[in-house]
C-alpha positions as CSV (number, residue, x, y, z in Angstrom):
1,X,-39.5,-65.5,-44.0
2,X,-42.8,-67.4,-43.3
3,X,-45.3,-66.4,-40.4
4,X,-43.6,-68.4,-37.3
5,X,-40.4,-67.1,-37.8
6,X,-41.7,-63.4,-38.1
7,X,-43.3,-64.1,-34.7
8,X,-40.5,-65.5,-33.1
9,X,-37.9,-62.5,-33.9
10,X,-40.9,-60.4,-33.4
11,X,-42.1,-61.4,-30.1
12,X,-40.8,-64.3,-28.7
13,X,-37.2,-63.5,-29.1
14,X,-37.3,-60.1,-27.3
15,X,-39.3,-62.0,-24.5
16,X,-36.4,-64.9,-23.7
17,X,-33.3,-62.1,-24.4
18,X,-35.0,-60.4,-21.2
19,X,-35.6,-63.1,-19.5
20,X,-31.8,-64.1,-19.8
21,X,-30.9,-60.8,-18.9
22,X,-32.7,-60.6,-15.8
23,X,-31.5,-63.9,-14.9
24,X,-27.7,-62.4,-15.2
25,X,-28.4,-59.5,-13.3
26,X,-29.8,-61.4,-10.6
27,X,-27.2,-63.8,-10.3
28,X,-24.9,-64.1,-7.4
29,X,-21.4,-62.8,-7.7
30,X,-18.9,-65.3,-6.4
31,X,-15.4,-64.5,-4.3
32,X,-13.0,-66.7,-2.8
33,X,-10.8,-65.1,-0.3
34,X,-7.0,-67.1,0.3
35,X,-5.7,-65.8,3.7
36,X,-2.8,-66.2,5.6
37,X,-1.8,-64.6,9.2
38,X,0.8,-64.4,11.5
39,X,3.3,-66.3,9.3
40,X,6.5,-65.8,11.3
41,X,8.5,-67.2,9.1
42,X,8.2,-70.4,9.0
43,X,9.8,-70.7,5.7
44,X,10.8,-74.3,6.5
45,X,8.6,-76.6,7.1
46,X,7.2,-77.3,10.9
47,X,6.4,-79.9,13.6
48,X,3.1,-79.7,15.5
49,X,4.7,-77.5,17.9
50,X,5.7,-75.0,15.2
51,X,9.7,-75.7,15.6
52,X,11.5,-76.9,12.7
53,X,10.6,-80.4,11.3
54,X,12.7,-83.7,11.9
55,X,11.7,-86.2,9.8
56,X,14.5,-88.3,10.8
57,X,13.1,-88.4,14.6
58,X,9.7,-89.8,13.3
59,X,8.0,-86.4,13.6
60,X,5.6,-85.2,11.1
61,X,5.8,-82.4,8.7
62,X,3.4,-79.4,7.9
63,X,2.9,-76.1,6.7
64,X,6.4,-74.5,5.6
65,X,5.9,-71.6,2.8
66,X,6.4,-74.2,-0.3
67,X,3.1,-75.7,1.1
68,X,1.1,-72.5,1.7
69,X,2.1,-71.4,-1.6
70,X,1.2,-74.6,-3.8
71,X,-2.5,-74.3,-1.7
72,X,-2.6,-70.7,-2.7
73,X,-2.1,-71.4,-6.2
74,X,-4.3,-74.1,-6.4
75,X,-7.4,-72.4,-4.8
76,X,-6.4,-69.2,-7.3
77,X,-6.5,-71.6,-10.3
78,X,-9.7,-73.3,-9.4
79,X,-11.7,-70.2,-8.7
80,X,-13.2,-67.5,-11.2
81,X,-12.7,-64.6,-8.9
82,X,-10.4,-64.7,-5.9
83,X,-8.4,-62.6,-3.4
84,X,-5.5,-63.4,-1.9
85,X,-4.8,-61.5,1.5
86,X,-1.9,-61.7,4.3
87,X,-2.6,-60.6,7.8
88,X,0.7,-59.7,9.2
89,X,3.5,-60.5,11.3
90,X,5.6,-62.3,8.6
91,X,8.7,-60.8,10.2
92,X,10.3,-62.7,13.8
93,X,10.0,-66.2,14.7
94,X,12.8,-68.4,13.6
95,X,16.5,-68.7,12.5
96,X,15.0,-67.3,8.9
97,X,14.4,-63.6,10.4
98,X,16.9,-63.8,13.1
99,X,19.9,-64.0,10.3
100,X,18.2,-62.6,7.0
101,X,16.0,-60.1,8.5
102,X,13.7,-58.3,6.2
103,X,14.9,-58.4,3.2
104,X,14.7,-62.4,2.8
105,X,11.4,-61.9,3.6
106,X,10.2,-59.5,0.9
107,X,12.0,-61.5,-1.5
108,X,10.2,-65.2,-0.6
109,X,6.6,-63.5,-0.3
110,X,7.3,-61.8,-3.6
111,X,7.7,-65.3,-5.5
112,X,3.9,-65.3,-4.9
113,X,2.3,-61.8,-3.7
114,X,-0.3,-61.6,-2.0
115,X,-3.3,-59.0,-3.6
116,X,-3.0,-56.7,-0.8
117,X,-1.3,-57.3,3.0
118,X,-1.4,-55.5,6.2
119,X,1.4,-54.8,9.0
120,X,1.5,-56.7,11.9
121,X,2.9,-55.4,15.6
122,X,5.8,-57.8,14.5
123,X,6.7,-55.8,11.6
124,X,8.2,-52.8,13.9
125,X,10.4,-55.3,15.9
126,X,13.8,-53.8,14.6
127,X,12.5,-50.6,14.5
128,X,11.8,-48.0,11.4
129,X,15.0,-48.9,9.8
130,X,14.3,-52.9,9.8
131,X,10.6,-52.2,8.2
132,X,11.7,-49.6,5.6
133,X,13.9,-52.2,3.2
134,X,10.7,-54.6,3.5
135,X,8.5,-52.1,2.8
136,X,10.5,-50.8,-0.7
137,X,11.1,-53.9,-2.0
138,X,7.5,-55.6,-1.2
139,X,5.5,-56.7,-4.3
140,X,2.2,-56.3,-2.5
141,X,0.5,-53.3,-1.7
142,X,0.7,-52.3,2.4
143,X,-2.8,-51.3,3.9
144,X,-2.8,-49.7,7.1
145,X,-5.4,-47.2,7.5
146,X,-4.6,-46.4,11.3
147,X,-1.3,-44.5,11.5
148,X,-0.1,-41.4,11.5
149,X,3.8,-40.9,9.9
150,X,3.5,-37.4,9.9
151,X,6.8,-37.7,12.0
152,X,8.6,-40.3,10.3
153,X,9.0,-39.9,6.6
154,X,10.9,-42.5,6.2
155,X,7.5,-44.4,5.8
156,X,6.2,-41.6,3.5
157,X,4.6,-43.4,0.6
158,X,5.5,-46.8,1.7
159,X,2.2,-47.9,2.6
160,X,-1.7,-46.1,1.6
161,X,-4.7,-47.2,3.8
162,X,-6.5,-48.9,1.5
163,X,-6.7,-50.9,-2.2
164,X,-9.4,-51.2,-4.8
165,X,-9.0,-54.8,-6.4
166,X,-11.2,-55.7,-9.2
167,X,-12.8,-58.5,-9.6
168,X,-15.1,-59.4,-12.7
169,X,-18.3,-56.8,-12.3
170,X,-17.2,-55.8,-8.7
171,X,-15.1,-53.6,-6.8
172,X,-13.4,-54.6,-3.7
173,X,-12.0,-52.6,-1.0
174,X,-9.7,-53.7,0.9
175,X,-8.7,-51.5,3.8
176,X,-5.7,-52.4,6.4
177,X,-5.9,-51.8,10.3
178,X,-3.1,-52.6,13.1
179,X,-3.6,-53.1,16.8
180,X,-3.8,-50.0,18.3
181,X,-1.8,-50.8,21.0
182,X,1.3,-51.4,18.9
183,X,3.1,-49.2,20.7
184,X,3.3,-51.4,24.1
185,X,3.7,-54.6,22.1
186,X,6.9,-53.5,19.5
187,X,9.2,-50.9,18.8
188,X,7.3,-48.7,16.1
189,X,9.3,-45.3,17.6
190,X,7.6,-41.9,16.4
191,X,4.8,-43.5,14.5
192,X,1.3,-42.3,15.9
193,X,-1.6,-45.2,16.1
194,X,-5.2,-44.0,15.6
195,X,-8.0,-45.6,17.3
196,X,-9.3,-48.9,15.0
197,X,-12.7,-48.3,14.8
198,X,-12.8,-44.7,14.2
199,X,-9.9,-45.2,11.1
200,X,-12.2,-47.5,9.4
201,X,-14.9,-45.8,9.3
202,X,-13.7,-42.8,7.7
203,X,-11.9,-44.9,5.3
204,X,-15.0,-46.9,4.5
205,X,-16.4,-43.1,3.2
206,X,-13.6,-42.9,1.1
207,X,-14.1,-46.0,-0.6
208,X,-17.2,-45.8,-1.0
209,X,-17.1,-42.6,-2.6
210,X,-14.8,-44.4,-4.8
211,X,-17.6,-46.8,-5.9
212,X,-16.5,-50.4,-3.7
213,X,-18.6,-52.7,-3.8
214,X,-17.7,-55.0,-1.6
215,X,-15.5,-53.7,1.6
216,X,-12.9,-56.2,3.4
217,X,-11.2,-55.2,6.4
218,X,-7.2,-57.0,6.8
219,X,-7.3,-56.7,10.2
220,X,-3.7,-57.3,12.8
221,X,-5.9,-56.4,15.5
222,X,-7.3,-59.5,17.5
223,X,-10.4,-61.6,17.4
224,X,-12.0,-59.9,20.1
225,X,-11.6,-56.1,18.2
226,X,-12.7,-58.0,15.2
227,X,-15.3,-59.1,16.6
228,X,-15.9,-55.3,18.1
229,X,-15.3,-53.9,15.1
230,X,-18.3,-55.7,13.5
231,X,-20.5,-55.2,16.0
232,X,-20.1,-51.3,15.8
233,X,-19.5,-50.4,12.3
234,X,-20.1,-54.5,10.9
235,X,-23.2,-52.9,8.8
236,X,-20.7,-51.5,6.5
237,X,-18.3,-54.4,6.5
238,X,-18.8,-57.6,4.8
239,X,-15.8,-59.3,5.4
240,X,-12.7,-59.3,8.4
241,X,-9.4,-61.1,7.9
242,X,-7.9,-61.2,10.6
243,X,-4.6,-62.0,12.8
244,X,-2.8,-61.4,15.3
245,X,-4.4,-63.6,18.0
246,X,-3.3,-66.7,16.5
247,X,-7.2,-68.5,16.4
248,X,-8.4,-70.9,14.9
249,X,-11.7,-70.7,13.3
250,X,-13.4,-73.8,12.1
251,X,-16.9,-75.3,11.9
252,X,-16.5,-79.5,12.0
253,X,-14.1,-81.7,13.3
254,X,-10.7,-80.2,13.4
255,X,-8.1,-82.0,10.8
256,X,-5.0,-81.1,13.8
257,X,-5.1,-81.1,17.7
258,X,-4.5,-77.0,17.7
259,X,-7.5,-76.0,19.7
260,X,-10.7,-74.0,17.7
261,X,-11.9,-71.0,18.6
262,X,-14.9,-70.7,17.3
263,X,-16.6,-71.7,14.0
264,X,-15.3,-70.4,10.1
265,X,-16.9,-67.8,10.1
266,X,-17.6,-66.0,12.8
267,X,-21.1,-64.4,11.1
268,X,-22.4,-61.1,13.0
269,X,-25.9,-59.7,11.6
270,X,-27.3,-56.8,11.2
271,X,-30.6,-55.0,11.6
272,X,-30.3,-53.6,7.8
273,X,-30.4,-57.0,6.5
274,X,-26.4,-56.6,5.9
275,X,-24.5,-59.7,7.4
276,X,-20.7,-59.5,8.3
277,X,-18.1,-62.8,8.6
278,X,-14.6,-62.9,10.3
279,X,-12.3,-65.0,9.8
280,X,-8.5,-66.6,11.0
281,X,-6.5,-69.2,10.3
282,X,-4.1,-70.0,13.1
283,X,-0.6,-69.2,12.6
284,X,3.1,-70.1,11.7
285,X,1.9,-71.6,8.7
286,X,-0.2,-74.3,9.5
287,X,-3.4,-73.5,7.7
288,X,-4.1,-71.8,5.2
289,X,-7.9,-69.7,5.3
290,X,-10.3,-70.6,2.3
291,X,-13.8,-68.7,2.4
292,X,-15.9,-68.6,-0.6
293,X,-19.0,-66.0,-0.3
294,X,-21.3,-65.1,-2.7
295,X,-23.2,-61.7,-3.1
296,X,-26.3,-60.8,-4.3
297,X,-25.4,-58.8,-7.6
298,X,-28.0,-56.0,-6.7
299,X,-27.7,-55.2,-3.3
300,X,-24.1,-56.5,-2.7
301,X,-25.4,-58.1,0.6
302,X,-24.0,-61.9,1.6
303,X,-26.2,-64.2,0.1
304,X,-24.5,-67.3,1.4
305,X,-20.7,-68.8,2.3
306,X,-18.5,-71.9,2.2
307,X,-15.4,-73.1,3.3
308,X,-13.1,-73.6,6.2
309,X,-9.1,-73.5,6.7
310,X,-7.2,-76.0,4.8
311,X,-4.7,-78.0,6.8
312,X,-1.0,-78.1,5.6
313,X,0.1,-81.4,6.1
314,X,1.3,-83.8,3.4
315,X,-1.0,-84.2,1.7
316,X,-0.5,-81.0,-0.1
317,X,2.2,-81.1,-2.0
318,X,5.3,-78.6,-1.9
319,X,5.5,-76.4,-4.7
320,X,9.1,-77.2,-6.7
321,X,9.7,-73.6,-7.9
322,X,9.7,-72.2,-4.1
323,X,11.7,-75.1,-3.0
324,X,14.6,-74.5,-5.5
325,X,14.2,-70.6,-4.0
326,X,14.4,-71.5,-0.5
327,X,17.6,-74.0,-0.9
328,X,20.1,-71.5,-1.0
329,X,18.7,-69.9,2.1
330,X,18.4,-73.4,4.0
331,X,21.8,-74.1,3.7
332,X,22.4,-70.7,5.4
333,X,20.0,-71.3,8.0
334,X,20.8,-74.9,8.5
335,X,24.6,-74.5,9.2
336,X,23.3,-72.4,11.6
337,X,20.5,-74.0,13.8
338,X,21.8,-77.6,13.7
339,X,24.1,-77.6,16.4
340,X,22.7,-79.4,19.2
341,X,23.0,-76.6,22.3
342,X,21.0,-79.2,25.3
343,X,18.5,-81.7,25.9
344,X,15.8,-82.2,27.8
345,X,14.1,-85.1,29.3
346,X,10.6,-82.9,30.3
347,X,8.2,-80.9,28.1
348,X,9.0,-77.3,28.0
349,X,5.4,-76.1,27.5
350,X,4.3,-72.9,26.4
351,X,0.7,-72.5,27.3
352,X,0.6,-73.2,30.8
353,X,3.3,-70.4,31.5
354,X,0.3,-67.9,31.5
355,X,-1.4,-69.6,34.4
356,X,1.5,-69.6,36.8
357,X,4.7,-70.9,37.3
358,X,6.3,-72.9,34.6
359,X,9.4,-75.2,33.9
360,X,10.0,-73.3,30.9
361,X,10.0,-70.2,32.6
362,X,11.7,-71.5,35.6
363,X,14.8,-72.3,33.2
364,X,15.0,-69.0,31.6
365,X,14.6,-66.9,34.5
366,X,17.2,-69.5,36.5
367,X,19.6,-68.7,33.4
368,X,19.4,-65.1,33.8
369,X,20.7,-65.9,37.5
370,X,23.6,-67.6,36.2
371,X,24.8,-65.5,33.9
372,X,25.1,-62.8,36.5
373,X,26.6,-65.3,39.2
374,X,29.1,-66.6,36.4
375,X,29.8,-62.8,35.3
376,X,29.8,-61.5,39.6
377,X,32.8,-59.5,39.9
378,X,32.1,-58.5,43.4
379,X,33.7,-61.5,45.7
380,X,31.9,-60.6,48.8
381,X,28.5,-61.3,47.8
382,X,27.3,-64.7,45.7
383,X,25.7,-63.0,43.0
384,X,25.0,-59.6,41.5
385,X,21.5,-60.1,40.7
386,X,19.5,-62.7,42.7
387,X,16.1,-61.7,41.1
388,X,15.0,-62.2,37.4
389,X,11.7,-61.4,35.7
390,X,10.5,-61.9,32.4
391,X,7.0,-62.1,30.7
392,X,5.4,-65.7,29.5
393,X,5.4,-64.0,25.9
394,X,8.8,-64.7,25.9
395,X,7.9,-68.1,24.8
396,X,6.9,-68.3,21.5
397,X,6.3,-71.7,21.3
398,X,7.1,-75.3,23.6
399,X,10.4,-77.6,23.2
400,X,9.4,-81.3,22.9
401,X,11.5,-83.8,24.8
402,X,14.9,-84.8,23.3
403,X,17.9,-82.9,21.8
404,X,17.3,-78.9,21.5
405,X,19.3,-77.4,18.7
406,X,20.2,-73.8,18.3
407,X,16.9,-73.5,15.6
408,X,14.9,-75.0,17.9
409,X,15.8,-72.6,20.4
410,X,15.6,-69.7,18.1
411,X,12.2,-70.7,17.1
412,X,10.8,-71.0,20.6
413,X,12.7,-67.8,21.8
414,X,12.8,-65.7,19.6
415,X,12.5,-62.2,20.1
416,X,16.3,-59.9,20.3
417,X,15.7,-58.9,24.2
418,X,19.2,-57.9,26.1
419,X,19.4,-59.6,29.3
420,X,19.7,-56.3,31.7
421,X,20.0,-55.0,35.0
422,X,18.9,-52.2,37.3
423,X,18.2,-51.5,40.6
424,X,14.7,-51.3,41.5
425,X,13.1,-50.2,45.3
426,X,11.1,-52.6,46.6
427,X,7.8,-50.7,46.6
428,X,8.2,-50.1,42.8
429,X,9.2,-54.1,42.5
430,X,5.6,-55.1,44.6
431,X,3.6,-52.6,42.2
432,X,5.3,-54.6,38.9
433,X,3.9,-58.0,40.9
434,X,0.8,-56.5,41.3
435,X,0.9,-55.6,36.7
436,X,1.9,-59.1,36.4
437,X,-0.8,-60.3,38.7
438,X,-3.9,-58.4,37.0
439,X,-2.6,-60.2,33.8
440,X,-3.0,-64.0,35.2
441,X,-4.4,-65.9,32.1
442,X,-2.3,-63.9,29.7
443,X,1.7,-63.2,28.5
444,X,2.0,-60.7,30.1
445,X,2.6,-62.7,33.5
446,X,4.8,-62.6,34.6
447,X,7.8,-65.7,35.4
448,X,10.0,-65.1,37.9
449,X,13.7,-66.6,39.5
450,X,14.6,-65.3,42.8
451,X,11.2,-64.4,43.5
452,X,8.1,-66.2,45.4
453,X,4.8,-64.9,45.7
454,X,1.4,-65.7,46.4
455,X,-1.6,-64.4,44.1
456,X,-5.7,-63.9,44.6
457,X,-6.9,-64.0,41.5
458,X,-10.2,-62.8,42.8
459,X,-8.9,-60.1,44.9
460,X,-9.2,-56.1,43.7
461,X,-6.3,-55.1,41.0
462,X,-3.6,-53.7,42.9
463,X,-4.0,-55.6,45.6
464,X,-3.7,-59.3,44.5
465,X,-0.4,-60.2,45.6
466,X,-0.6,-61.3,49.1
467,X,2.7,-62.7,50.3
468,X,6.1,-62.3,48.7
469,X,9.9,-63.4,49.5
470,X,12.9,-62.3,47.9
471,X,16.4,-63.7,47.9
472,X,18.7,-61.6,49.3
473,X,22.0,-61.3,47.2
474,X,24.4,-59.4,49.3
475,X,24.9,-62.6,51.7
476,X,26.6,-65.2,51.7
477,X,24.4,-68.1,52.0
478,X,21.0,-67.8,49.7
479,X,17.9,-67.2,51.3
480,X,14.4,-65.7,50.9
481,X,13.4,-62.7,53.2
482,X,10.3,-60.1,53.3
483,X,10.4,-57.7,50.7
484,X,11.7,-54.3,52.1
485,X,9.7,-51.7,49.9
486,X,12.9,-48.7,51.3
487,X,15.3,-51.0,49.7
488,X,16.6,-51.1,46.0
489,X,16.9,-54.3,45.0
490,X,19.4,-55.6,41.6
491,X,17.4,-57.3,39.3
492,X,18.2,-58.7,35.8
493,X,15.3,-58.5,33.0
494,X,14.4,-59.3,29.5
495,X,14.8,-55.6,28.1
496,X,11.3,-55.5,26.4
497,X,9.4,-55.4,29.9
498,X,12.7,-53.7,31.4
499,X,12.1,-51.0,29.1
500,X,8.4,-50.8,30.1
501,X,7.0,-53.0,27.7
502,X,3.5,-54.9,27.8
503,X,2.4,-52.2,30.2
504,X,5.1,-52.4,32.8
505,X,6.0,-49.0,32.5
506,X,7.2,-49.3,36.5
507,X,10.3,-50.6,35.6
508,X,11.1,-47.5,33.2
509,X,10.0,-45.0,35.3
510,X,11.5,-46.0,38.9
511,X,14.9,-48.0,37.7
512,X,18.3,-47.0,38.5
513,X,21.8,-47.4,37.5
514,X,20.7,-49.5,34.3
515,X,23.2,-52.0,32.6
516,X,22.6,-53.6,29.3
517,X,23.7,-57.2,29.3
518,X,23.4,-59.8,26.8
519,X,20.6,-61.2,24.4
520,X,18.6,-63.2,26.0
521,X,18.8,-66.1,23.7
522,X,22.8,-66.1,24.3
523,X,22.3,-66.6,28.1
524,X,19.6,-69.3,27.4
525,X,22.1,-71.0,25.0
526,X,25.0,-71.1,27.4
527,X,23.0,-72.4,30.4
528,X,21.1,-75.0,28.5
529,X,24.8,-76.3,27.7
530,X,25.8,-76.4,31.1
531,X,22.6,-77.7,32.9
532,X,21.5,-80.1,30.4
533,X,19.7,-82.8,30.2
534,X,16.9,-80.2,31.6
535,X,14.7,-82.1,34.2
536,X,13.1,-78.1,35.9
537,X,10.6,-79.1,38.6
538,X,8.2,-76.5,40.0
539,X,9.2,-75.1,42.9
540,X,6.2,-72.8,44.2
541,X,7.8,-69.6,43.1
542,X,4.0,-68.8,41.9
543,X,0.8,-70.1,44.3
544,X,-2.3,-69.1,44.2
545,X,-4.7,-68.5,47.3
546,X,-7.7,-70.4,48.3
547,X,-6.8,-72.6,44.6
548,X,-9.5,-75.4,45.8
549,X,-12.4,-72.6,46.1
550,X,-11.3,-70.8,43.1
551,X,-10.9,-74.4,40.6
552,X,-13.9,-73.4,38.9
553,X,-12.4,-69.4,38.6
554,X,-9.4,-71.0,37.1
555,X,-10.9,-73.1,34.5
556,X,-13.3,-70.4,33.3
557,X,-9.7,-68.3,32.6
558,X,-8.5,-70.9,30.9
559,X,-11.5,-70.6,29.0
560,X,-11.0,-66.8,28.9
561,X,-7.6,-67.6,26.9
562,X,-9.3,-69.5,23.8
563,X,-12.2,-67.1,23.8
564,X,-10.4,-63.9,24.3
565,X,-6.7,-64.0,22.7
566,X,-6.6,-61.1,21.7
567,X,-4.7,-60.5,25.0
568,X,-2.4,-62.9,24.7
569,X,-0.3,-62.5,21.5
């Protein structure tokens, strides 16, 4: 071996294997994290307005879950390291859950699991028993680090708080979290739900301790607790997936007309130099989320980011393999949902219902009405329940002009309420106005039949409903009259809020003589096929005082809605 080679081997060698060595420790490590939230099975695929496709009618087709998969899989097969994550509420929303329930679902998400997946307030919708098949037969792991089931072992060892997934040199933990306020939103019985913040953080010790490298919180919670969560205990968090709130997060020009949010991500810094991003990607399967981050391989901290929700129209393809899986279940579904039930020659909007009164709103409370004056027994009166209430949330999502068929309807109003009654005093019926007042801007106002009332917005909680009429029932002609607060007045109800839901516990506490009626979608069905076409006006059953001052109030709590929806879904 002559002289240069000797020095190369001796010297120069061990000088560039260092070198090359250093260079690999100091570069970045690379993760793209797939997510997907608030699915509600939307299995097929969907218009714009999130209802079933029809092609035939000229309407264009998205999302659907042969879509999200085929962009799941092609983001997993074009990335070194990835994560795919779901966000929750895959249960409730159309004809899919409605007939085939849970265990449908498991099996469709299970044709392509997700790496880890959090429960939604959806989830508890049927109760224990309707989660617990789910739950056995789910291929992904369930992360929920903020309840307590000490009391209903039925969920014993069906779910842990957190997963360790790794990925090349790197650990990742992903821990699960669940609107606290499950509770007032579902039907999750016994189960205890721990404080959001405070669950995290002891669950970030634990992994920790278990050597993660890189933590991700799946959050159901809400942009604005996202957002809370990583101001408070963000120094610890690099990365939020969240649902729930059904936003959209994007930075650039939107490919679709569903209103942004705010920018993908949503970065929050820190004074340790740690940096932590949220993101969303809508709902009912019309995006799905793509963020690529990298981290410094040293310190672990966010080095930099990429990417933005991918749009599900057609120009991602369907994946064949889920198609053949889903046929069997379509032709279920369709014989179903494609009987035409109405029409309707107006918009039935969703959004506007939490500002006031609203045709949809008007039609569902007005079909409450009639099912009780079709179903009056008592021949000396006109009715036996001239009032109706139910909450905007009712509406899940608008009815385009044209033919409604019973998916459509499904789709749109979804959720198993019983259309009840019960005798309320007026006093007790004033302080539920006065709930569904403080919650103008949100779902949780309420839309009324029977009922008109005058609201300032600006006026102190508990004290904003200014003038209301009622229409009296035991008469024989129809008319509106002052509220009596000594009298007991027969309303009928959507059970959820009748039952005390969405924080209108008034109606639990103070009914009487309570009578469980129908489900709501049944009485909806059967007056849609009597009144249609549907051409609901407005008919001031909701004002608002001084409206010309307050223009200005009204379009900052429109605002409120896209900045703040946590309090609306």
């Amino acid at each position: 071996m002559n002289f240069l080679n000797k020095l190369v081997l001796l010297y120069i060698y061990p000088i560039f294997l260092l070198l090359h060595l250093t260079k690999a420790a100091n570069e970045d490590f690379s993760l793209r994290i797939i997510h997907i939230n608030d699915f509600h099975s939307r299995y097929d695929e969907i218009n714009t307005s999130a209802t079933k496709c029809k092609p035939e009618i000229g309407e264009k087709c998205i999302g659907g879950y042969a879509r999200t998969v085929a962009a799941v899989k092609m983001l997993q097969q074009s990335s070194t390291n990835s994560i795919f994550l779901n966000a929750g509420d895959n249960f409730q929303g159309t004809l899919w859950y409605d007939k085939l329930k849970g265990n449908v679902t498991s099996y469709l998400l299970n044709l392509h699991p997700a790496d880890a997946m959090t429960l939604g307030n959806h989830e508890f919708d049927d109760g224990i028993d309707g989660l617990v098949p789910f739950l056995t037969n789910i291929a992904s792991p369930i992360v929920v680090c903020n309840i307590d089931d000490t009391d209903v072992p039925k969920l014993h060892g069906l779910h842990k708080k957190s997963v360790i997934l790794p990925r090349g040199s790197k650990k990742i933990a992903v821990i699960g979290v669940i609107i606290e306020d499950t509770p007032n939103l579902s039907r999750p019985e016994n189960l205890i739900f721990l404080d959001e913040i405070q669950s995290i953080r002891e669950e970030i010790d634990v992994v920790t301790k278990n050597g993660a490298d890189i933590i991700i919180i799946l959050s159901h919670c809400g942009l604005t607790i996202d957002r809370k969560i990583a101001t408070e205990i963000g120094d610890k968090i690099h990365v939020i997936v969240g649902g729930h709130s059904h936003s959209l997060l994007y930075t650039g020009n939107p490919p679709s007309e569903d209103k942004v949010v705010d920018v993908y991500p949503v970065e929050i810094n820190h004074p340790n130099g740690m940096k932590t991003l949220i993101v969303q990607a809508l709902a009912f399967s019309k995006f799905v989320g793509n963020l690529t981050v990298n981290f410094n391989n040293d310190t672990n901290h966010i080095v930099s980011y990429e990417g933005n929700p991918i749009y599900m129209d057609d120009k991602i393809p369907q994946d064949p393999d889920i198609l053949k899986e889903l046929k069997p279940f379509q032709d279920i579904i369709n014989e179903i949902g494609q009987e035409v039930v109405g029409s309707t020659l107006i918009s039935l909007e969703k959004d506007v219902c939490s500002f006031g009164e609203c045709s949809y709103g008007n039609l569902i409370n007005d079909a409450y009405v009639d099912y009780y004056v079709t179903t009056n027994k008592n021949k000396t009166s006109w009715t036996f329940a001239p009032i109706a209430l139910s909450n905007s949330g009712i509406i899940r999502v608008g009815l385009n002009k044209g033919n409604i068929t019973f998916d459509d309807l499904a789709t749109s109003h979804p959720y198993e309420n019983t259309v009840d009654t019960f005798e309320i005093r007026g006093d007790y019926l004033l302080e539920a106005l006065e709930v569904s007042a403080s919650n103008y801007g949100t779902i949780n106002l309420l839309q009324l039949s029977g009922l008109r009332m005058t609201i300032d917005i600006r006026a102190p909680k508990g004290s904003r409903v200014i003038d209301i009429k009622v229409r009296c029932g035991d008469c024989s002609i129809p008319v509106y009259e002052n509220l009596d607060f000594k009298k007991y007045y027969r309303i009928s109800i959507a059970s959820w809020i009748g039952d005390g839901g969405n924080g209108y516990d008034v109606f639990k506490r103070h009914r009487r003589n309570l009578l469980r009626g129908p489900t709501s979608l049944s009485v909806v069905e059967m007056y849609l096929k009597k009144v249609s076409p549907v051409i609901n006006r407005l008919d001031q059953r909701i004002k608002l005082a001084n409206i010309f001052k307050y223009k200005y109030i009204l379009l900052q709590q429109t605002e409120c809605y896209f900045m703040n929806p946590v309090l609306y879904e």
